[in-house]
N, C-alpha and C positions, 0 to 999 in steps of 0.2 A: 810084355815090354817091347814096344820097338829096340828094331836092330840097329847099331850104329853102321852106319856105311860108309865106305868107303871115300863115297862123293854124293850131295846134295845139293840138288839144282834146282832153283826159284825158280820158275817161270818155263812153261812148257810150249812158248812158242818154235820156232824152227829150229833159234839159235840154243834156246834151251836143251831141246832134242836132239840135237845134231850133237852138244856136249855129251849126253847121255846115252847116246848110240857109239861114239868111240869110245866113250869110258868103258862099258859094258864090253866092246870087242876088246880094250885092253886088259878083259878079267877083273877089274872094277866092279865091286858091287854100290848099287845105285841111286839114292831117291828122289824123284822129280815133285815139284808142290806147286800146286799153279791155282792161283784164285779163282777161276773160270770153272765152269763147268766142262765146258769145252773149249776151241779155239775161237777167238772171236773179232781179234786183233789184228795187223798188222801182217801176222801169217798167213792171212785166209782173203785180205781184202786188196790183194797184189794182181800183177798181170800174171804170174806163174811164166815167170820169163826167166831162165837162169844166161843173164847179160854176160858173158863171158869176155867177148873178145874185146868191149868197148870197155874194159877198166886197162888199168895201169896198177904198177907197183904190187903191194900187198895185197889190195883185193884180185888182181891179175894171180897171183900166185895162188892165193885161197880158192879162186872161183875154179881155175885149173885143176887143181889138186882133187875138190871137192866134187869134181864132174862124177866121175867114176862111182864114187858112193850114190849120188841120186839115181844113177843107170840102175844098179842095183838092189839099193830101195824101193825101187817102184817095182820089181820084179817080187820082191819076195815078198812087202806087205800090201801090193794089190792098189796101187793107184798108176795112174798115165804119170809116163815120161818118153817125151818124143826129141831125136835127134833131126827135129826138123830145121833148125838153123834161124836164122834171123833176114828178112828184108829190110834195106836200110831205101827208102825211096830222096831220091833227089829230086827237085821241081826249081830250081836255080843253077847256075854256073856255079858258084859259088857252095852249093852245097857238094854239088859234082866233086869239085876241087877236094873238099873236105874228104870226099871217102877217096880219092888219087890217093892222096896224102898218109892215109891210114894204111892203105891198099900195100904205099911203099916201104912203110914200118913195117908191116905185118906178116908180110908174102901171101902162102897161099891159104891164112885166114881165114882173108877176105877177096873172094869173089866179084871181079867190077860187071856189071852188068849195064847193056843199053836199053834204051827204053823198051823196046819187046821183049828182052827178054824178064825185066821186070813185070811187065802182063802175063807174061809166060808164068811165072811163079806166084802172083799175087794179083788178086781181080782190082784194079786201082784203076781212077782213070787216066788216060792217056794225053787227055791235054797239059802242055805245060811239062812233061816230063824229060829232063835230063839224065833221066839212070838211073841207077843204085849201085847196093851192092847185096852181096848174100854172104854170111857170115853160118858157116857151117857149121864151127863148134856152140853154139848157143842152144839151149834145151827150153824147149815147152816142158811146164809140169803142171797138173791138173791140181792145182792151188786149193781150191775147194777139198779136196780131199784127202792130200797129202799129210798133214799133220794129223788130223787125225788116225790115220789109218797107220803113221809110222810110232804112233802114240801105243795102238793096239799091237803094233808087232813087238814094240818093247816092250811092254807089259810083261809078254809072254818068256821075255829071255828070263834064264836064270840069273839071280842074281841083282834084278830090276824091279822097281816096285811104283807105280804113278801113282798122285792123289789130285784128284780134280775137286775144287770149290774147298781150298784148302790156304788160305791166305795167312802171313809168314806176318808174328808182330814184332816178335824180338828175334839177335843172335848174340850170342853171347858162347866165349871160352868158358866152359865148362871150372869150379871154382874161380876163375881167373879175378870174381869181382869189377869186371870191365862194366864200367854203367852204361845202359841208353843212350846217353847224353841227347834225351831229349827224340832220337829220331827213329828209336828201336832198334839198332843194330849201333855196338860197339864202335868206338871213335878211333882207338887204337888198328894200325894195320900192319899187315906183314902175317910171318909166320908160325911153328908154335904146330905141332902132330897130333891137336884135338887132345880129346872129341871139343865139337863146339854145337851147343845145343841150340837148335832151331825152334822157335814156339810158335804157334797155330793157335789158328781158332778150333782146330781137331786135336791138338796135345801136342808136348814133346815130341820131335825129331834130333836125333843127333847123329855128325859125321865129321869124318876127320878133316876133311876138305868143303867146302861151301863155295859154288861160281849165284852172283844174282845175275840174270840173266831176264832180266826185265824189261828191258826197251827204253821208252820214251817214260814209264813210269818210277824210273831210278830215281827220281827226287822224289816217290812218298816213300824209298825208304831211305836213301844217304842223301839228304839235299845237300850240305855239303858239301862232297863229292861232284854231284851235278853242279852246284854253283860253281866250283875249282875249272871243272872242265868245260863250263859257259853250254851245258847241256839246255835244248829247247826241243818244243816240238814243232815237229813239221806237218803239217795237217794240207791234204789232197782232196780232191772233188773229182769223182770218180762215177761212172754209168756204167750200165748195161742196156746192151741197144740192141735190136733186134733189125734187122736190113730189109729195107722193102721187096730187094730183089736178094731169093736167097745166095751164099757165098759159102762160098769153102778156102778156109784161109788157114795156111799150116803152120808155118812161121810166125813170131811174131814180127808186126810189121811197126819200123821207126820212122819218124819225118824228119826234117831239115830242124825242127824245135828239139828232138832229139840231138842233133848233134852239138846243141850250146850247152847239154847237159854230162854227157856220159863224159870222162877224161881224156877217152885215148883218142876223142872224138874234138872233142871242145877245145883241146889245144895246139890246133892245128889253123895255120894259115886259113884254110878257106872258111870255117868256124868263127875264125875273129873277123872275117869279111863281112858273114851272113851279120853277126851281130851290129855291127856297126849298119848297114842299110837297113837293117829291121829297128834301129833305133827312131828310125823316121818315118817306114813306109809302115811299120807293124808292131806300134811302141807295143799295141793290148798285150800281145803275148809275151812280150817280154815281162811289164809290170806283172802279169797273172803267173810268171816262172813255168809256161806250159811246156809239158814234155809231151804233147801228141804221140800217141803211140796206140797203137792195141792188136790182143788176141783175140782167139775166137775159146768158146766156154763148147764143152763135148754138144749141147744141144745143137749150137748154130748159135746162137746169139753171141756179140763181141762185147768184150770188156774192154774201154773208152776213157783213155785219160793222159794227163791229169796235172793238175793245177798246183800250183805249193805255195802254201802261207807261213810265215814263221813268227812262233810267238811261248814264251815260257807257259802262260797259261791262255790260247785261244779259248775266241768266244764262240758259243754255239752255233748260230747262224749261219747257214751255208747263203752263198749270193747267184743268184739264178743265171745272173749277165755271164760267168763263168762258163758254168752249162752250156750257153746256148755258145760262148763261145769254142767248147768244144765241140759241139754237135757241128755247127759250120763249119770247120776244121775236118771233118767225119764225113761228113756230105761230100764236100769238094773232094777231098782224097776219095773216094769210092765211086763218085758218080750216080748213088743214090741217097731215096732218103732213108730215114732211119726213126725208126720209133724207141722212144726212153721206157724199158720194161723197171728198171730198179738204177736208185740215186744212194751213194754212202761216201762219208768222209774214212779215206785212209789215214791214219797217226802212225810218223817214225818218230824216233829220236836223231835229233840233230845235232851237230856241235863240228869243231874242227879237228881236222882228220877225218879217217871215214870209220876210225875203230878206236874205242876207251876200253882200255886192261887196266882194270889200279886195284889194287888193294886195299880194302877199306873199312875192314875188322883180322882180329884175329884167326886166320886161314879160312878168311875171305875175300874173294877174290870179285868183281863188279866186272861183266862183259855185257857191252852192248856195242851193237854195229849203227854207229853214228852217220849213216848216208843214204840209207833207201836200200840197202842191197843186201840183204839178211837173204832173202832167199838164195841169191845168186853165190855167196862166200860164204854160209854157215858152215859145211862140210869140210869146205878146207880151213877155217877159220878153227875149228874143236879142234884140230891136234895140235895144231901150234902153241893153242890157249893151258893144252893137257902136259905138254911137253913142260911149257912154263911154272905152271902151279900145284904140281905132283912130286 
């Protein structure tokens, strides 16, 4: 007979795991269920960029908090994590201003830098350059590999148990007679010390606690919930490129479409400047919501993006005029060209705010990171969420 645990967590991507990895150091025993075989999602199709300094508020605290655990993770279950910081490149006055700006909130953050010495740190080209800056506390993590590998190091803890290709139909308080209603998991929410039984396509699971932690996929199981919270998904257009001339690039590197995105970036005077001229000289990128940005993958090829569409249920079709308008974008910044080795759509969950906690059966509890920035806050985001629903 399975063992009733402690705490049962849907969804084994970062945010998943990140819950599952404090539970576990709180002496928590565990179960992770994740429909996948492996990771295939949203965890794995990111820059492996831990954005730290360009949030505000809650994600600022969570990303903070959470630093430290990834330093650590990557030491003990065997994937890359680099304190290699961030280059923020400026190529307008205007964008210039934007990282002053930041510069002056922040102190010594963020690093202002003149055009050499942004060549100095990042192979970029040189025309048109007004500066940057370099944001030290921001972490590279080798994406590709980290969930899995933090997957196999839980495993191993006492007390933890993962099931892969393991998809969750019902939950339901245990007697409680709480029905379905229709979407598989109990209508009723709040609390209530278990057990509450979890059903599969592999059997009965039961735990006294239950987080879903499913992402952009939370409306196939509380629509709901999703509809209450105006949840949608965000769908990206994303490359792998390979550089004519090869590069060694440490940081990850952001543009000027970077800064109409991040918070601590986007609200600032020379941010509402860029926006407003780019309404005229550069509607494309605005309509395509580009955030230009990229890292580099351990072979040498960089990872290129990326584009945002929002829609409850997008259509399959990716649009090529995107593509090329990031490869243009990639060209210019670098000075060379570039060859497309691999094309994929990234899916978040979207909504307002940049984080949904609700409650939404009997001791359970729905967390997803509504903004694009799971990898960057999941770490510090699990204690907060543990603190909350324990």
């Amino acid at each position: 007979m399975t063992r009733t645990s402690d705490l049962l967590i849907v969804g084994a991507g970062v945010v998943g795991l990140a819950h599952a990895v404090e539970a576990v150091e709180r002496g928590l025993t565990v179960t992770v269920l994740e429909r996948d075989g492996h990771a295939v999602g949203a965890s794995v199709r990111n820059f492996g960029h831990g954005c730290l300094t360009a949030q505000t508020g809650d994600a600022l605290r969570f990303a903070t908090r959470g630093r430290g655990t990834w330093l650590r993770l990557g030491a003990e279950a065997g994937f890359g994590v680099a304190e290699c910081g961030t280059v923020v490149v400026a190529r307008s006055a205007e964008e210039r201003a934007a990282l002053e700006q930041l510069a002056a909130a922040r102190g010594d953050d963020v690093e202002l830098l003149d055009p050499a010495r942004v060549v100095d740190r990042v192979p970029v080209a040189r025309d048109g350059l007004h500066g940057g800056a370099f944001l030290p506390r921001d972490l590279r993590v080798e994406q590709r590999r980290a969930v899995g590998a933090i997957a196999t190091w839980l495993a191993a803890r006492p007390g933890a148990e993962i099931h892969f290709g393991c998809p969750v139909h019902d939950i339901d308080a245990v007697g409680s007679g709480v029905g379905s209603g229709g979407a598989g998991i109990g209508a009723a929410a709040g609390g209530g010390d278990g057990p509450v039984a979890v059903r599969t396509g592999r059997g009965e699971f039961r735990a006294h606690r239950v987080l879903l932690c499913v992402g952009h996929d939370l409306d196939r199981l509380v629509p709901g919930v999703a509809d209450d919270a105006g949840l949608r998904r965000c769908v990206l257009q994303m490359l792998q490129v390979r550089p004519h001339t090869p590069l060694t690039i440490g940081p990850a590197v952001l543009t000027g479409s970077s800064m109409l995105r991040y918070p601590a970036l986007s609200g600032t005077a020379g941010a509402a400047a860029l926006r407003e001229r780019w309404r005229t000289e550069r509607p494309e990128l605005l309509d395509a919501g580009v955030n230009h940005m990229l890292t580099q993958l351990p072979g040498g090829d960089l990872v290129v993006g990326d584009t945002h569409h929002y829609d409850r249920t997008p259509d399959p079709w990716t649009d090529e005029t995107l593509d090329d308008l990031l490869l243009a974008e990639t060209r210019a910044l670098l000075g060379t060209g570039v060859d497309v080795v691999a094309r994929w759509r990234g899916v978040y969950a979207d909504a307002p705010g940049e984080f949904l906690i609700r409650p939404v059966a009997p001791a359970t509890t729905a967390v997803t990171v509504t903004s694009g920035i799971g990898m960057t806050t999941a770490f510090g985001l699990a204690p907060a969420v543990l603190d909350r629903v324990l």
